[in-house]
GUVO-740442 format. One line per 2 residues: their letters; for each residue x, y, z of N, C-alpha, C. Coordinates in steps of 0.1 Angstrom, whole numbers, plus 5000, padded with zeros to 4 digits. Layout:
! residues N
a = X Y Z X Y Z X Y Z; ...
END
This chain:
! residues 116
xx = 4627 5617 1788 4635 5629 1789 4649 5627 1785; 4654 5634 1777 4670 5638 1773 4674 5640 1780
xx = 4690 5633 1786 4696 5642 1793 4712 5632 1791; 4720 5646 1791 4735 5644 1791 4741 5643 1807
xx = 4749 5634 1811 4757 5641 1816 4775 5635 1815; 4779 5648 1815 4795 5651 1812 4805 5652 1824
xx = 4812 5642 1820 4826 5643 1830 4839 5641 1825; 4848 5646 1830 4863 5641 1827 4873 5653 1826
xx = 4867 5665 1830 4870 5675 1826 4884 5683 1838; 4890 5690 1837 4896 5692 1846 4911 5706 1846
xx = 4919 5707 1851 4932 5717 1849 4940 5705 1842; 4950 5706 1834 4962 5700 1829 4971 5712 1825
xx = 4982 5703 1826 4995 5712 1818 4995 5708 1802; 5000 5720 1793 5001 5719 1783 5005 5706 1777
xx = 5007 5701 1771 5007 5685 1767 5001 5673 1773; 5002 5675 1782 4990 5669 1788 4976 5661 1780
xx = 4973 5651 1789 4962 5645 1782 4943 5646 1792; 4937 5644 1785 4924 5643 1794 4910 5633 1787
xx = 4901 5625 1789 4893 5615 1782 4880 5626 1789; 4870 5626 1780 4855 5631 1786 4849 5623 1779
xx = 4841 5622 1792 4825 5613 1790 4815 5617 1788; 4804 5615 1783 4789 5617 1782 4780 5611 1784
xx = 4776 5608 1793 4766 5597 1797 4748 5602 1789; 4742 5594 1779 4733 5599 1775 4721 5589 1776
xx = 4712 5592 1780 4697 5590 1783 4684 5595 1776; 4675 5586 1773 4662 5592 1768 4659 5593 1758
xx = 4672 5586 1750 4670 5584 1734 4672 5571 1736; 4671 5565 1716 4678 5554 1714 4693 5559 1708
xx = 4701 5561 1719 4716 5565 1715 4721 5563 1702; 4719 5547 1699 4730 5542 1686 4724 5545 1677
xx = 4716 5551 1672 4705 5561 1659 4710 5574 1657; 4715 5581 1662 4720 5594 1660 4740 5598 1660
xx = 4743 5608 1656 4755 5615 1658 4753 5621 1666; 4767 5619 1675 4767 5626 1687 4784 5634 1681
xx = 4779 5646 1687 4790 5658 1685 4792 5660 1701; 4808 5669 1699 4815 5674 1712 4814 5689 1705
xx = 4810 5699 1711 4814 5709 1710 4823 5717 1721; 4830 5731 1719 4831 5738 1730 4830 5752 1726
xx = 4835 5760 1738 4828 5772 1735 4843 5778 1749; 4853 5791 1744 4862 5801 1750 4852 5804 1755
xx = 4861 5809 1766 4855 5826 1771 4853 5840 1758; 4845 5843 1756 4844 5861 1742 4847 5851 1732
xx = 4841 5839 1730 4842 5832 1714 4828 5822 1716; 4826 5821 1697 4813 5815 1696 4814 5800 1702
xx = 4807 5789 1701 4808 5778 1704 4813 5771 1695; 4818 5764 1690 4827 5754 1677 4825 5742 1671
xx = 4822 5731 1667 4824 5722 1665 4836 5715 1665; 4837 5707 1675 4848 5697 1678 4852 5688 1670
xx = 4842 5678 1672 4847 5662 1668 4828 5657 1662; 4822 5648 1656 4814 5640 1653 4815 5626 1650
xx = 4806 5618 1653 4809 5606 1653 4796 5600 1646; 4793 5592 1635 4782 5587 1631 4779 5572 1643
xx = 4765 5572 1639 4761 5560 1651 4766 5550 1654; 4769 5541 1644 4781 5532 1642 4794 5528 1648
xx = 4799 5545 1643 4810 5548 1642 4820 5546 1633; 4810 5547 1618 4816 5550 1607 4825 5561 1603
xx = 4819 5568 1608 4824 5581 1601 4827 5593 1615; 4839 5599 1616 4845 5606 1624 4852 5617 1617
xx = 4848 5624 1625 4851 5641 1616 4852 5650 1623; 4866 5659 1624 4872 5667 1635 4877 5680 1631
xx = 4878 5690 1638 4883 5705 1632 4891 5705 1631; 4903 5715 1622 4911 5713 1612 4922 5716 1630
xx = 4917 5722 1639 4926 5722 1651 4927 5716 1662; 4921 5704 1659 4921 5692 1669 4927 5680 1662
xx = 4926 5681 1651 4928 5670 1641 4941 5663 1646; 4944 5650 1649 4961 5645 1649 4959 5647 1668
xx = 4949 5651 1674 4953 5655 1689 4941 5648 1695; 4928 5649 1690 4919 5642 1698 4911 5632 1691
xx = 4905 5626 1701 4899 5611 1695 4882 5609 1696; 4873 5610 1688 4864 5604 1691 4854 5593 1689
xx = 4851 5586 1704 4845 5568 1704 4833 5571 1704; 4824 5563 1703 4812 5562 1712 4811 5545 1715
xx = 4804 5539 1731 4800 5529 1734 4785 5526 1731; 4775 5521 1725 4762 5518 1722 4759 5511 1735
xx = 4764 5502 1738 4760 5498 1747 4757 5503 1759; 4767 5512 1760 4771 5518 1775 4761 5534 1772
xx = 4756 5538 1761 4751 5552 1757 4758 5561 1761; 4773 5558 1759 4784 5572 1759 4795 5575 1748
xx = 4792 5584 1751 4798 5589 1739 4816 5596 1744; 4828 5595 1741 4838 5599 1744 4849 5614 1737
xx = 4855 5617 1740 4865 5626 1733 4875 5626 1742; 4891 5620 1738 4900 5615 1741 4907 5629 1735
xx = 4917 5632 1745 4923 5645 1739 4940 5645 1745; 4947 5649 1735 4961 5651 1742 4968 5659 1734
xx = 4981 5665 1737 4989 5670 1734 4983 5684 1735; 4975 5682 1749 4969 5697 1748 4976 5712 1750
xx = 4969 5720 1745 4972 5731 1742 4967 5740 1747; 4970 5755 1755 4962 5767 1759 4949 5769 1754
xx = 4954 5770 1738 4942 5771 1729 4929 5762 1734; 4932 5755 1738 4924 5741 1737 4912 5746 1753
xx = 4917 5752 1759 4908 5756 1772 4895 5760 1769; 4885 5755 1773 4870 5758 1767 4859 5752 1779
xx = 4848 5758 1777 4841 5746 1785 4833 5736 1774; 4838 5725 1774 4829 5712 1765 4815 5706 1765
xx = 4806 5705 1756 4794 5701 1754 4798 5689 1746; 4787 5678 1752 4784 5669 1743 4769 5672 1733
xx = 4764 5670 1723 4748 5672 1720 4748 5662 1709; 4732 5663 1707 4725 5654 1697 4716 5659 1691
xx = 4713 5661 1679 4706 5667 1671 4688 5658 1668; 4683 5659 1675 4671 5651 1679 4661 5653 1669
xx = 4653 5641 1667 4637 5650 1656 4632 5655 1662; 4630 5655 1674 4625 5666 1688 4634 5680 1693
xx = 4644 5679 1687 4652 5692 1689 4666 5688 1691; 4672 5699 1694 4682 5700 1700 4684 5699 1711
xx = 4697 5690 1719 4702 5686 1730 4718 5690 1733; 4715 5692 1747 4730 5696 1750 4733 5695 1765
xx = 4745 5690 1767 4748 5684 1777 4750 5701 1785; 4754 5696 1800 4755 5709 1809 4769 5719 1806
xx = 4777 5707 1803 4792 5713 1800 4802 5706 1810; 4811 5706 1807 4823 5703 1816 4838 5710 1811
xx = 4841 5721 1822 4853 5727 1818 4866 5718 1815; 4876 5723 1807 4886 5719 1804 4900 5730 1807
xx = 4907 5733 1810 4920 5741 1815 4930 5738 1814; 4933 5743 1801 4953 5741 1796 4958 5748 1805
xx = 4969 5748 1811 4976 5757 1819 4989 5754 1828; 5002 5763 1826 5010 5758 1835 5009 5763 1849
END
């Protein structure tokens, strides 16, 4: 059985920093790309950050780029997104997922809250 689960999430003030986790299960983790996505309140869901298995290849939206970070551990089957200099904008609730030959997967979410 698949299953995510996501923590690290929380209120900050604008500049501010915050690390989220993804604890993932049920796969063989280090075989796939694991993405972060999020999703506003009245907006579609986004693509964040991606990370190839390795961790070759990392690739981020043109509005996170320079502000957030993403790792993954193979060993540990987690996957990270390191975030700072955050922004209002930046408030969403966050998904981690994995694009499975069995389907799609997606973590429960964990909110995030720019705000003074």
């Amino acid at each position: 059985q698949v299953q995510f689960v996501e923590s690290g999430g929380g209120l900050v003030q604008p500049g501010g920093s915050l690390r989220l986790s993804c604890a993932a299960s049920g796969f063989t983790f280090s075989s796939y790309v694991m993405r972060w996505y999020r999703q506003a309140p009245g907006k579609e869901r986004e693509l964040v950050a991606s990370i190839s298995n390795y961790s070759g290849s990392r690739n981020y939206a043109d509005s996170v780029k320079g502000r957030f970070t993403i790792s993954r551990d193979n060993a540990k089957n987690t996957v990270y997104l390191q975030m700072a200099s955050l922004k209002p904008e930046d408030t969403a609730v966050y998904y981690c997922h994995a694009d499975l030959p069995r389907g799609n997967y997606w973590g429960q979410g964990t909110q995030v809250t720019v705000s003074s």
